[in-house]
N, C-alpha and C positions, 0 to 999 in steps of 0.2 A: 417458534418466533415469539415474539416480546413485543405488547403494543407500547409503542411511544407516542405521551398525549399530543397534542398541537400546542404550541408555545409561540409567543413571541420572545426572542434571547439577543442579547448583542454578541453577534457574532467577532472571531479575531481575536489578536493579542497588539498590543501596543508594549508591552513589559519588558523587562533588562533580555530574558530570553528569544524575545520574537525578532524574526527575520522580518525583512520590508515588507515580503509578502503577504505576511499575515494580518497587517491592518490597511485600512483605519480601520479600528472598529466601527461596527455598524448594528444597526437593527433588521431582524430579518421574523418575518413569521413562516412558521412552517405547518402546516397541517397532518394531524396524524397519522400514523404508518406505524407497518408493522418491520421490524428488522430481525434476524436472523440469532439469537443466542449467544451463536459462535462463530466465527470461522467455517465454513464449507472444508470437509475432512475432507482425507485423499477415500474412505470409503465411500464418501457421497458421491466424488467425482468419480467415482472409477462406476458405479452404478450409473451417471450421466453415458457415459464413454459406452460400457456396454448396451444400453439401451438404444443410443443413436449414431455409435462408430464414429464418434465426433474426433476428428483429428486436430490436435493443441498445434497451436503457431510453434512452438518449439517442437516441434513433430515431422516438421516439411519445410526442407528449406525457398528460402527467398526468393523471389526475382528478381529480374533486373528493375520492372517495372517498379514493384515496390520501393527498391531502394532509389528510384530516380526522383520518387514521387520526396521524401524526405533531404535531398541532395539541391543543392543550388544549380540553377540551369548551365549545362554545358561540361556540370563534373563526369571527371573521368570514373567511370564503371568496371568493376570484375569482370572477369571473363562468367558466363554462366556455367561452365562446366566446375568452376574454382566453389561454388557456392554449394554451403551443407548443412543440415536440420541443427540446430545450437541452440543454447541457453547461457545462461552468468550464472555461474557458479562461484562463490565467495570459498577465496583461496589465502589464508594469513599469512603472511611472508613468514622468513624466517627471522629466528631471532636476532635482534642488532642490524638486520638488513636496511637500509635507510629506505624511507617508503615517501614519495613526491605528490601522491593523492589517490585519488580512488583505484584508478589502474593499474598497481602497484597490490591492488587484493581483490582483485573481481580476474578473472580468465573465462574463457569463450570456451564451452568446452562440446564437443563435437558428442550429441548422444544423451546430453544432460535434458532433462521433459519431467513433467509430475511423476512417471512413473521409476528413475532416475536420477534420486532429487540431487545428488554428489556428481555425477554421470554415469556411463558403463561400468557395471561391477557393483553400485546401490541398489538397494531396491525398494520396495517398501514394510516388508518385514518387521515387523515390531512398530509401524509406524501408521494404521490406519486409521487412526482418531489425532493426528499431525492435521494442521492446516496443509491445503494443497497450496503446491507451489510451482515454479516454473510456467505459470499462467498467463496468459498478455489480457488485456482491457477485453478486449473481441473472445477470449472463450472464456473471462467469465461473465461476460453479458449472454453468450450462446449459451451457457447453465443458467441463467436467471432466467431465460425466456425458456426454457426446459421445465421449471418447476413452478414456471405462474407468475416469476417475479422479474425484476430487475437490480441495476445498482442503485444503492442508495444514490440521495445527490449528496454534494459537498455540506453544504446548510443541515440539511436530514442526519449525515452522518457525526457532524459536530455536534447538535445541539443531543443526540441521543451519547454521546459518546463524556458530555460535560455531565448527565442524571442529574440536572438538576442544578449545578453546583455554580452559579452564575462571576463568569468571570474568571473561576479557581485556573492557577497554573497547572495543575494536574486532574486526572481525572478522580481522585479521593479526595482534591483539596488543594492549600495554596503549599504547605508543607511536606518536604522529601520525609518518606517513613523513617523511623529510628533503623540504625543497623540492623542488618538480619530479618528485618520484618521486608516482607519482599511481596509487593503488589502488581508487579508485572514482569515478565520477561525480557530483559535487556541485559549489557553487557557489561560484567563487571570483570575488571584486568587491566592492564596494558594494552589497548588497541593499535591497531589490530592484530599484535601478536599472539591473544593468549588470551580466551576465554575463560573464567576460573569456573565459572557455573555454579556461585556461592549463592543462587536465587535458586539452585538446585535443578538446572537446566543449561549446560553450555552448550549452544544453539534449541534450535526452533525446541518448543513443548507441544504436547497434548493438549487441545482445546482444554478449556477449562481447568487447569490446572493453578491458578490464582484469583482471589476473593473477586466476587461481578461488580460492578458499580451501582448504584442507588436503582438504575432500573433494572436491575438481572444480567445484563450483556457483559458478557467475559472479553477478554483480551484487545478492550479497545485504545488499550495502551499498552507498545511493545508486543512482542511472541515475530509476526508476518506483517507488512505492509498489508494497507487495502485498498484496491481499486474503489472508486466513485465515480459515479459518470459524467460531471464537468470535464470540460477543458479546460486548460492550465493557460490564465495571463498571469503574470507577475501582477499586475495591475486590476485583476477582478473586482477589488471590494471598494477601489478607488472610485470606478467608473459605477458600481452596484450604489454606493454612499451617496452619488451626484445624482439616484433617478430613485426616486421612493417607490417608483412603478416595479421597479428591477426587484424588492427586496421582502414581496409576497411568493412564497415558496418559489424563492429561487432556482435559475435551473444552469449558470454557470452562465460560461462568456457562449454566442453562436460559434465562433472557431478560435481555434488555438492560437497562442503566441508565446514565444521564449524567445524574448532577444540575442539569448546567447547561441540558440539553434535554431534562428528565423524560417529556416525549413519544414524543419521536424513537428511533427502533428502529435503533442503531449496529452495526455491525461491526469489529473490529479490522482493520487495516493495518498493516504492517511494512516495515523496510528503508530508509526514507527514500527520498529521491530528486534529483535535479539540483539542485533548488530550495533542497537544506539549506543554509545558510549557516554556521561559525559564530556569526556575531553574532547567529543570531536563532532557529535551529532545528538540532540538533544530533541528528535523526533516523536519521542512518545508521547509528548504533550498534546493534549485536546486541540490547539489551535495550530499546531503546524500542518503543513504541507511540502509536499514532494511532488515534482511530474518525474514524467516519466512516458517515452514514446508510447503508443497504445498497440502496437506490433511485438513490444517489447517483454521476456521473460527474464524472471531471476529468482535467486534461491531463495531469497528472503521476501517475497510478495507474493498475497493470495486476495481472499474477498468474502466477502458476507452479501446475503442478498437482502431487499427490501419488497415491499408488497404494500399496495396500498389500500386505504379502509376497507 
């Protein structure tokens, strides 16, 4: 692990790239902690799994109850017998295929788990220093509380994730690297048809495998999403900006909100992942944010854990 000192930072982006989300900026202090290097491998995870027979949310399918719990009162339900262990698996259409949004390259695939990372027929072979994937919010808090630690918070994970660099649109700075010099793993091609892999990785890498930021910590832009333990408002740093009280080592909103899934109980994600493109997601930046249900698995999100003083 890697200590990160205590800082006061202005958290957010207000910039030509930032979504609403992301500001207003604000002032947040965080106090020291330690965070993870890299990425949690699939060898770390697989040493959690064997040690406590930990069964991954992609491992065991649904209930009804869970999915009622997410669902507006009164909606209609699956049959329970209909329902099975699944994950998202990132599927590129074909070429010239016309594609209407994310559903059009994510598929539900019956079997897909960390150990699976494609589904039935993957495996992890060649792949045990990969970030682990197919992970929901809840196993990898069940790993953090396994090793001592937890998830960073949202505040914790920015301000460790900028080293330093106050403000900068990226995590090396305000400037995209010259051609060819490649400081994180994302996606270079025609999205989503056709990763070229000219960063010399099309899809996920090996932890560590591009230069760490000012305090040592690898891949905190692009490779895997990462969980963080806030809950996702759209509105967090508005209502964080209006209470000076809120903005001493922040610890997120008390419950969730997503207006566009007023049901659904979110969690934030950060860092982006392989799959950024510019043309269409521009997630690897230090101040974005993703939710994402906390029940929820996919091929391209994993986590680092945190520890404090």
């Amino acid at each position: 692990m890697v200590w990160i000192p205590g800082e006061r930072f202005m958290m957010g982006s207000e910039g030509p790239l930032a979504l609403d989300d992301e500001g207003p900026v604000h002032e947040v202090s965080v106090s020291g902690f330690w965070l993870d290097a890299h990425e949690v491998t699939n060898e770390e995870f697989a040493r959690f799994v064997e040690d406590t027979g930990y069964v991954t949310t992609a491992e065991r399918a649904p209930t009804l109850e869970e999915l009622a719990e997410q669902l507006p009162p009164g909606a209609e339900l699956p049959n329970a017998a209909d329902l099975r262990a699944c994950s998202l698996v990132f599927a590129p259409p074909q070429s010239g295929q016309r594609v209407r949004g994310f559903l059009d390259w994510w598929r539900v695939s019956e079997g897909a788990s960390w150990r699976h990372p494609e589904g039935l027929g993957s495996d992890l072979e060649g792949r045990w220093d990969h970030p682990v994937v197919h992970v929901s919010h809840d196993d990898a808090a069940a790993y953090c509380a396994w090793v001592g630690g937890r998830l960073p918070t949202e505040a914790e994970w920015e301000l460790a994730a900028r080293g330093g660099l106050a403000g900068a649109v990226y995590v090396w700075g305000d400037e995209k690297p010259a051609q060819g010099t490649w400081l994180a793993n994302t996606w270079q091609g025609p999205f989503p048809y056709r990763d070229e892999g000219r960063d010399g990785h099309p899809g996920i890498a090996p932890v560590g495998s591009y230069p760490p930021n000012s305090y040592g910590l690898f891949d905190m832009s692009g490779n895997v999403w990462e969980w963080v333990a806030d809950w996702y408002r759209p509105d967090a740093y508005a209502l964080r900006a209006a209470d000076p009280a809120l903005c001493d080592d922040p610890k997120g909103p008390e419950a969730p909100y997503d207006p566009t899934e007023p049901y659904a109980k979110k969690r934030v994600t950060r860092g982006g992942s392989f799959l950024c493109a510019d043309s269409y997601c521009i997630g690897y930046r230090p101040s974005a944010r993703m939710r994402t249900t906390a029940d929820t698995s996919l091929g391209h999100t994993g986590f680092r854990c945190a520890r404090d003083a």
